[in-house]
C-alpha positions, 0 to 999 in steps of 0.5 A: 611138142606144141605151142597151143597158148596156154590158158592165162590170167591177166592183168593190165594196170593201164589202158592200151598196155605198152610192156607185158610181164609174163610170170610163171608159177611154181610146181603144183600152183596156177596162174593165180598165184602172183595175181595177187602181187600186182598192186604191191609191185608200184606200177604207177612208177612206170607205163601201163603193163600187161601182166600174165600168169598161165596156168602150166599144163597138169601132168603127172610128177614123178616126184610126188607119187605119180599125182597129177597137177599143173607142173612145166615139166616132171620133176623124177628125183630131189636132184634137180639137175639129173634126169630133167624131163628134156620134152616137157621143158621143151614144150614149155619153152615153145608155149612161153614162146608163144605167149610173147609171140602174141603179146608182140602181136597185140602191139607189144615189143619184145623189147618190152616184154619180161620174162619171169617165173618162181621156181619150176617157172623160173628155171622155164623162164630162164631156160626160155629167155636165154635163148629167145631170138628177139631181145627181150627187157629182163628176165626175172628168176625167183627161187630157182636154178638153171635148166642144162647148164652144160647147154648154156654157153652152146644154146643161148642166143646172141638176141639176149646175150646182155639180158639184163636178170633179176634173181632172187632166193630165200637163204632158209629155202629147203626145196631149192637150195640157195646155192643154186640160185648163186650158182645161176647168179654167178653163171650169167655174171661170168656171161656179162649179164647185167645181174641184180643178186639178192637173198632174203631169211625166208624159206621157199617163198616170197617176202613183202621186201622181194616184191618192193625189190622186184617193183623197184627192178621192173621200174627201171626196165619198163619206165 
């Protein structure tokens, strides 16, 4: 396991930036993805911000033949929540550890720092934020499902029990079912999370209206 940063692209919609989002992307995509969703998310409505997208390391996916590509972790069956590549979940989690780690180190506090992902990065995310040891100030979980959920209640960690989430899932989405994003939804209500649900008639994807949504949810977080 290692926690080497992970190459990133980065933005800043301000000068001397006082939040960060760092904002995984899904199996087989870069840190290029979400770049392109910045100037949609209304960030003039709250302080200069640090975006990251990291490029995921290229490993090989069971799933899609054995194919190398940019994955956080290998994917063996359509059951997600069977045969989870525990090591590669791991060593995504330390590097995403990592990331906030140097973002706290460039003067930014975990207070203001978000986690977010879409998919394979959301459940990283998740996974991740959960059970990090300094409060963080969102967890955004994009079209995804939560990692070891027979874990959670034992691993999760008192920093970020209040964590405030934001979970968004496209009701037609046939790689991720819809019902495991309200299953992760529901599971972190029943834990006293302060959780923003919302579903959208889209497949798996991102709608113009999610991003207005998301913008209007980080604005309240990092105002």
């Amino acid at each position: 396991m290692t926690d080497d940063l992970l190459e990133a692209v980065e933005i800043e919609t301000g000068s001397d930036p006082l939040n960060a989002v760092i904002w995984l992307h899904g199996l087989g995509a870069d840190g290029h993805d979400f770049e392109p969703v910045v100037p949609m998310l209304g960030a003039h409505r709250f302080a200069a911000t640090r975006f990251v997208f990291p490029h995921a390391p290229v490993r090989p996916v069971t799933i899609n033949a054995g194919a190398r590509m940019r994955a956080w972790y290998d994917i063996k069956g359509m059951q997600l929540s069977r045969d989870q590549d525990e090591a590669g979940i791991l060593q995504s989690a330390a590097q995403v550890r990592a990331l906030v780690q140097r973002e706290r180190d460039r003067g930014i506090p975990s207070q203001r720092i978000v986690l977010a992902g879409f998919s394979q990065g959301g459940a990283i995310a998740a996974h991740t934020a959960l059970r990090m040891d300094q409060p963080l100030a969102g967890l955004l979980a994009l079209s995804t499902y939560l990692l070891f959920p027979d874990r959670l209640e034992e691993e999760r960690h008192s920093a970020n029990e209040r964590l405030p989430v934001f979970i968004g899932h496209g009701s037609m989405d046939p790689m991720v079912p819809m019902a495991l994003g309200q299953a992760l939804a529901e599971r972190l209500e029943a834990l006293s999370h302060p959780v923003t649900w919302k579903s959208y008639p889209i497949p798996h994807s991102v709608s113009q209206e999610e991003i207005i949504d998301i913008g209007h949810w980080l604005a309240e977080r990092l105002g």
